[in-house]
C-alpha positions as a Markdown table, in Angstrom:
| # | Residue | x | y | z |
|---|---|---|---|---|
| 1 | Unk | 121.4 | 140.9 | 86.8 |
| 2 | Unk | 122.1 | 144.3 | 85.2 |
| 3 | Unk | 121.4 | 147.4 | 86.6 |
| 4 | Unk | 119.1 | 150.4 | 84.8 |
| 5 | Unk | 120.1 | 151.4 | 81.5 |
| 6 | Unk | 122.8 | 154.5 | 82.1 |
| 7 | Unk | 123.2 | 156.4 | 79.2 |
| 8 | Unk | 127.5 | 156.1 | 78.2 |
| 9 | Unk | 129.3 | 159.2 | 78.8 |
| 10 | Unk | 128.1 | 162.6 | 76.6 |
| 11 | Unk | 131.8 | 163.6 | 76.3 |
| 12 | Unk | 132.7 | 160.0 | 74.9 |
| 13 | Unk | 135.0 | 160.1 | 71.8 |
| 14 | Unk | 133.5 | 159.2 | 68.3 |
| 15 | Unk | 135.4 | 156.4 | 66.9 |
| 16 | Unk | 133.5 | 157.6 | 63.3 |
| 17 | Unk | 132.1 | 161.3 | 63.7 |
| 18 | Unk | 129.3 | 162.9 | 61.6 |
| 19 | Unk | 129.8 | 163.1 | 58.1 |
| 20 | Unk | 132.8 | 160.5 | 57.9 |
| 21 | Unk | 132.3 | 157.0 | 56.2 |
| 22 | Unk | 133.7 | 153.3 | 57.1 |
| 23 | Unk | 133.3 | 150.3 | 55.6 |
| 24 | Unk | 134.8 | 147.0 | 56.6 |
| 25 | Unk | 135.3 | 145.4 | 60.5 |
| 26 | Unk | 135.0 | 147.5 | 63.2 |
| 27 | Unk | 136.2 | 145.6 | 66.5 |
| 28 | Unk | 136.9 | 147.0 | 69.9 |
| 29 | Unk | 136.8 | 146.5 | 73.8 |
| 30 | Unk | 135.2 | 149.7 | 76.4 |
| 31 | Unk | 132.9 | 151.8 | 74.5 |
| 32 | Unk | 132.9 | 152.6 | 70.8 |
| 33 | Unk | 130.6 | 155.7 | 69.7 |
| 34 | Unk | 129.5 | 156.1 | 65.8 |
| 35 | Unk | 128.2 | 159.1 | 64.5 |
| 36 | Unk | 128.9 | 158.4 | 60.9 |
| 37 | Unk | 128.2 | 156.0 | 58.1 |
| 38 | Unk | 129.3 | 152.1 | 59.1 |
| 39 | Unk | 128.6 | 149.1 | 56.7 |
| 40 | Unk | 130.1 | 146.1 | 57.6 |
| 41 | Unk | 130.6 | 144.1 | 61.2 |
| 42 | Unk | 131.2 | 145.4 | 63.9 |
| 43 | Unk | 132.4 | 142.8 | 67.1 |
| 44 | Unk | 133.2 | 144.0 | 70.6 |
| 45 | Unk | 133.5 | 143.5 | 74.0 |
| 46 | Unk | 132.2 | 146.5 | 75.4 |
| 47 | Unk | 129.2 | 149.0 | 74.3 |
| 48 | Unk | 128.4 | 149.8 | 70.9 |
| 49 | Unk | 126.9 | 153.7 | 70.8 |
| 50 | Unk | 125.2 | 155.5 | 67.7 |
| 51 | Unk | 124.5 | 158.0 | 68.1 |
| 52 | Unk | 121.5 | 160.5 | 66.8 |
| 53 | Unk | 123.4 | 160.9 | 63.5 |
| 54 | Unk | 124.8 | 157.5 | 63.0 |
| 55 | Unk | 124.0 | 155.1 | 59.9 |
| 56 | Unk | 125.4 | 151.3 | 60.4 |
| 57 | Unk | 124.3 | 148.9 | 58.5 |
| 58 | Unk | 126.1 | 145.6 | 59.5 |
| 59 | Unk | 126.3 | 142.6 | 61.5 |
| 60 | Unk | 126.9 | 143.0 | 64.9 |
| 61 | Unk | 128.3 | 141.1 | 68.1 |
| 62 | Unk | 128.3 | 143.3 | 71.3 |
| 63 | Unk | 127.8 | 143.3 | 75.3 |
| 64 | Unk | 125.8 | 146.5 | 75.0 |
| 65 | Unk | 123.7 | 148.3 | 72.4 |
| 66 | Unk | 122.9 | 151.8 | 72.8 |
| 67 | Unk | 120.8 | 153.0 | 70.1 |
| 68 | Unk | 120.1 | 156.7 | 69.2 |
| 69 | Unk | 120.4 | 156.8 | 65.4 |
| 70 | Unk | 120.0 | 154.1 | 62.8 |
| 71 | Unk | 121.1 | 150.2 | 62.6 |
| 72 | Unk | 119.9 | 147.8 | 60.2 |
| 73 | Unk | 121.2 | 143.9 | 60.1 |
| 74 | Unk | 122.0 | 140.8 | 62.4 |
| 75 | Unk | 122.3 | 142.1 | 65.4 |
| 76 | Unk | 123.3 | 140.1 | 68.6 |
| 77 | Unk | 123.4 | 141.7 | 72.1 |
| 78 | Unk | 124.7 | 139.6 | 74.9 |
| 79 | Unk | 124.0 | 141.8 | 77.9 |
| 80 | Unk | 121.3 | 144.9 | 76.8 |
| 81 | Unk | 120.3 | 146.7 | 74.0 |
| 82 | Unk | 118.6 | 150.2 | 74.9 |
| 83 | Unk | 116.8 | 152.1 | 72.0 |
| 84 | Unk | 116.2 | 155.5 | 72.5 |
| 85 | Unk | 113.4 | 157.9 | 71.7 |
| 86 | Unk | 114.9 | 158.4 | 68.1 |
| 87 | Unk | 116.2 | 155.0 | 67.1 |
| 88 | Unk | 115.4 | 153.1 | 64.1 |
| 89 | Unk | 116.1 | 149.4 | 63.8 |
| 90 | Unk | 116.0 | 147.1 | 60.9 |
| 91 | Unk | 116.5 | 143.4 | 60.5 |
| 92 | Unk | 117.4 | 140.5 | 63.7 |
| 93 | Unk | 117.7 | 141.4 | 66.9 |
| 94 | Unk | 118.8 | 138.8 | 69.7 |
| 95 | Unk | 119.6 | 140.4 | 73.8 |
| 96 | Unk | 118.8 | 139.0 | 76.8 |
| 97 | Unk | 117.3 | 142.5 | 77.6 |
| 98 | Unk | 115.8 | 144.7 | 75.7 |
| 99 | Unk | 114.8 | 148.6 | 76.6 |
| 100 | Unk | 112.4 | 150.6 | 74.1 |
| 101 | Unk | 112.0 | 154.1 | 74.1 |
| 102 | Unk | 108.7 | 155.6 | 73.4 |
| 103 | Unk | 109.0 | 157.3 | 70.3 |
| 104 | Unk | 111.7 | 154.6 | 68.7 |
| 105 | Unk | 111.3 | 152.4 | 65.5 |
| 106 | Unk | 111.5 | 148.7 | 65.5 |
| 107 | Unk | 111.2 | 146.9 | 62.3 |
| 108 | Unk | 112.9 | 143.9 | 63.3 |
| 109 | Unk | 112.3 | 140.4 | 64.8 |
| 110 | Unk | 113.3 | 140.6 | 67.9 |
| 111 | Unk | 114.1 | 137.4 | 70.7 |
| 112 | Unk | 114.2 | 138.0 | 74.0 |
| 113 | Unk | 116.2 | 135.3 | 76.7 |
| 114 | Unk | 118.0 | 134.5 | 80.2 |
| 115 | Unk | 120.7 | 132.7 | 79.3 |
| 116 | Unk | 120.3 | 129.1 | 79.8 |
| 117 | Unk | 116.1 | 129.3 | 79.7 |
| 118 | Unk | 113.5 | 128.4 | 78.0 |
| 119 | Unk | 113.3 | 129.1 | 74.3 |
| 120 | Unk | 113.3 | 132.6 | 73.4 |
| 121 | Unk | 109.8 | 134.2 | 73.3 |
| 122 | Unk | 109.7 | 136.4 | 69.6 |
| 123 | Unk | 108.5 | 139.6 | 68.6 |
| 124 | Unk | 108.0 | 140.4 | 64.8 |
| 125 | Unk | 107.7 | 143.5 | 63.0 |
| 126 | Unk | 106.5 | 145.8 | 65.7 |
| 127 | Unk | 106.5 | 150.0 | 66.0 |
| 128 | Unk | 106.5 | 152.2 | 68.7 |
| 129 | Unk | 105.5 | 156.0 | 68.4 |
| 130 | Unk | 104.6 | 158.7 | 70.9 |
């Protein structure tokens, strides 16, 4: 079972920093922060991070989600996804776990699962504000 959400490391390298733009695949193992602009797909085995000032729009495969800025798409999270008190998600979500932050966006349906349960319970279309 996983631990608490920890927050990845402040002093964490941006893969794509504020103001710079990407578009295509993005894939990666360990911990990948974007601070930028990101349309595409992004696949890893590791922790995906955007950060406050991020933008992605793509599909996405990760272990871990770390949401601060914004992320629209198909997203699937096979360990966690944590949005914090300023994220903003659009489209699918699919985790196992899922952590919101008071004060965070969802626009999104969301499914929820142990591996190797029941059916996933879903969510539609839900917003959280403090």
């Amino acid at each position: 079972m996983a631990g608490p959400a920890v927050p990845p490391d402040p002093d964490q390298p941006s893969v794509l920093p504020p103001g710079a733009r990407f578009e295509g695949l993005l894939s990666f193992r360990g911990v990948a922060r974007v601070d930028g602009e990101l349309s595409g797909e992004i696949f890893a085995g590791g922790t995906l991070w955007i950060g406050e000032s991020g933008r992605v729009k793509a599909r996405v495969e990760v272990d871990e989600l770390w949401l601060e800025g914004e992320l629209s798409g198909e997203v699937r999270v096979r360990v966690r996804a944590y949005l914090g008190p300023q994220a903003r998600l659009r489209g699918e979500l699919t985790a196992p776990r899922l952590v919101i932050s008071d004060g965070s966006v969802v626009q999104a349906r969301c499914q929820t699962a142990v591996p190797d349960e029941a059916p996933p319970a879903a969510a539609s279309c839900c917003t959280s504000s403090s």
